[in-house]
C-alpha positions in Angstrom: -20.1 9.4 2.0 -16.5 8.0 3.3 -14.5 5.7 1.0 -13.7 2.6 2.4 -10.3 3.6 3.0 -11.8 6.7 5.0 -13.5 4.0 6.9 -10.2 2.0 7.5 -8.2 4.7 8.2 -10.9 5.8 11.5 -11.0 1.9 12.4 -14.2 1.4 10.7 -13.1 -1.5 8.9 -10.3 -3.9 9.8 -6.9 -3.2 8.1 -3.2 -3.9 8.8 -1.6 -1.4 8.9 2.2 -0.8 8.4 3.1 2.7 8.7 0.9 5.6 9.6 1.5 9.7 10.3 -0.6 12.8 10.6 -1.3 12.7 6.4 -1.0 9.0 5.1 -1.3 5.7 6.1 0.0 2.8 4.7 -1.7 -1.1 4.7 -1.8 -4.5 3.2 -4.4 -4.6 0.4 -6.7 -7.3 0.9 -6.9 -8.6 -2.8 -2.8 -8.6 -2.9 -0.9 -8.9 -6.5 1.8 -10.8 -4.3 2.4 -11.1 -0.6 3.5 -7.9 0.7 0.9 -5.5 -1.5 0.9 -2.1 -0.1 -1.6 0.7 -0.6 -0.3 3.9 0.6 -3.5 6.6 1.2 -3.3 9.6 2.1 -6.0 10.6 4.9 -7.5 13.3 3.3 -10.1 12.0 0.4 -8.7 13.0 -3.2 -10.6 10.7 -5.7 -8.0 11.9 -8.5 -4.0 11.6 -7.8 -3.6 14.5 -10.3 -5.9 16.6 -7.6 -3.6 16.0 -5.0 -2.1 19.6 -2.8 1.6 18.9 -4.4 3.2 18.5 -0.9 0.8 16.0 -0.6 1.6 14.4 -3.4 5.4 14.3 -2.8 4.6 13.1 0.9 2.7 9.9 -0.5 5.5 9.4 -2.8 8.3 9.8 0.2 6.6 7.2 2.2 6.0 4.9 -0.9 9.6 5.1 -1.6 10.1 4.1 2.2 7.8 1.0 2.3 9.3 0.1 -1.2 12.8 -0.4 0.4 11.3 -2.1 3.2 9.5 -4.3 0.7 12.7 -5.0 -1.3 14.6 -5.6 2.1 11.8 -8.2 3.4 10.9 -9.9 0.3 14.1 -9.1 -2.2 12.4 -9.0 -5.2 13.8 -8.3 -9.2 11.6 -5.0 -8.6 9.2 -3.3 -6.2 6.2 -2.5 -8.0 4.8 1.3 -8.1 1.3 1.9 -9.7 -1.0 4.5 -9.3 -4.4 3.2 -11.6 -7.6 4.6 -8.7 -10.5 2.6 -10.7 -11.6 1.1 -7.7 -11.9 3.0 -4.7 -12.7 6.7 -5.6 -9.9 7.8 -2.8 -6.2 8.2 -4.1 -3.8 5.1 -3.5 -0.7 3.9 -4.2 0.2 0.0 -5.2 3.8 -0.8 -3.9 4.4 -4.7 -3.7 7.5 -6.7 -4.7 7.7 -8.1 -8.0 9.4 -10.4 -10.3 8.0 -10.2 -13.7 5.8 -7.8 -15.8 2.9 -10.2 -15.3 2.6 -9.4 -12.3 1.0 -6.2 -12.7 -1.6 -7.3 -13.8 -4.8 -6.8 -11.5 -6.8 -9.6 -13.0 -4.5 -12.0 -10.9 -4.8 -10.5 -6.8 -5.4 -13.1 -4.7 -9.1 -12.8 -4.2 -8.7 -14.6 -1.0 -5.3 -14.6 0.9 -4.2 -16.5 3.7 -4.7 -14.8 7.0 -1.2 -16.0 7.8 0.4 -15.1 4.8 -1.0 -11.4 5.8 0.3 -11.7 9.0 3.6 -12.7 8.0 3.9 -9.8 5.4 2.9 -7.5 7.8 5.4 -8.3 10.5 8.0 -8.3 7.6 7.1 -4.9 6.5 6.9 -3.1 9.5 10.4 -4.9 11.0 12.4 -3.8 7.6 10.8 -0.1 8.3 12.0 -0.5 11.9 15.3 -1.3 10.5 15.3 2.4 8.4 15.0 4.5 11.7 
């Protein structure tokens, strides 16, 4: 059975996207830590980051680092936030989101419900500070 984020990534399920290639994608998480939460997936379905083909793993970590200095030029946070935790989607995922403070790692305060327009508005920022990397 697909993951939800195997559903996403084949336009099963709505998602807004920022950056996609032939082996990750890269999309706003819908219960966000702060505006501008990234998940970074790879297509094919690893439950277990650890299980990841290395080159793989070292692709979903070059395109993390890439949407973290978009995040950091978009939103200039103290930090950009990296955390790899996979509790609740059984499909590898990377967190990247811009951060200020150590509480804000902490998963027990996502938005449950964010503004569509705040969404929006990261998106556009994202994907226009990645623009500016090419």
């Amino acid at each position: 059975m697909s993951t939800v984020f195997t559903k996403i990534i084949q336009g099963e399920l709505p998602g807004r996207f920022v950056y996609e290639d032939e082996r990750c994608v890269a999309f706003l998480s819908i219960q966000p830590l702060s505006e501008g939460h990234v998940l970074v997936v790879p297509r094919e379905e690893v439950d277990h980051w650890i299980d990841l083909p290395e080159e793989l793993a070292e692709h979903l970590m070059d395109v993390a680092r890439r949407i973290g200095r978009a995040i950091r030029t978009a939103y200039s946070p103290r930090r950009v936030g990296l955390m790899i935790q996979g509790f609740e989607v059984p499909h590898t995922h990377l967190h990247v989101w811009p951060t200020d403070s150590i509480e804000e790692f902490d998963f027990a305060n996502v938005d449950q419900d964010p503004a569509e327009e705040s969404m929006d508005r990261a998106q556009v920022r994202i994907r226009r500070a990645l623009a500016e990397q090419d």
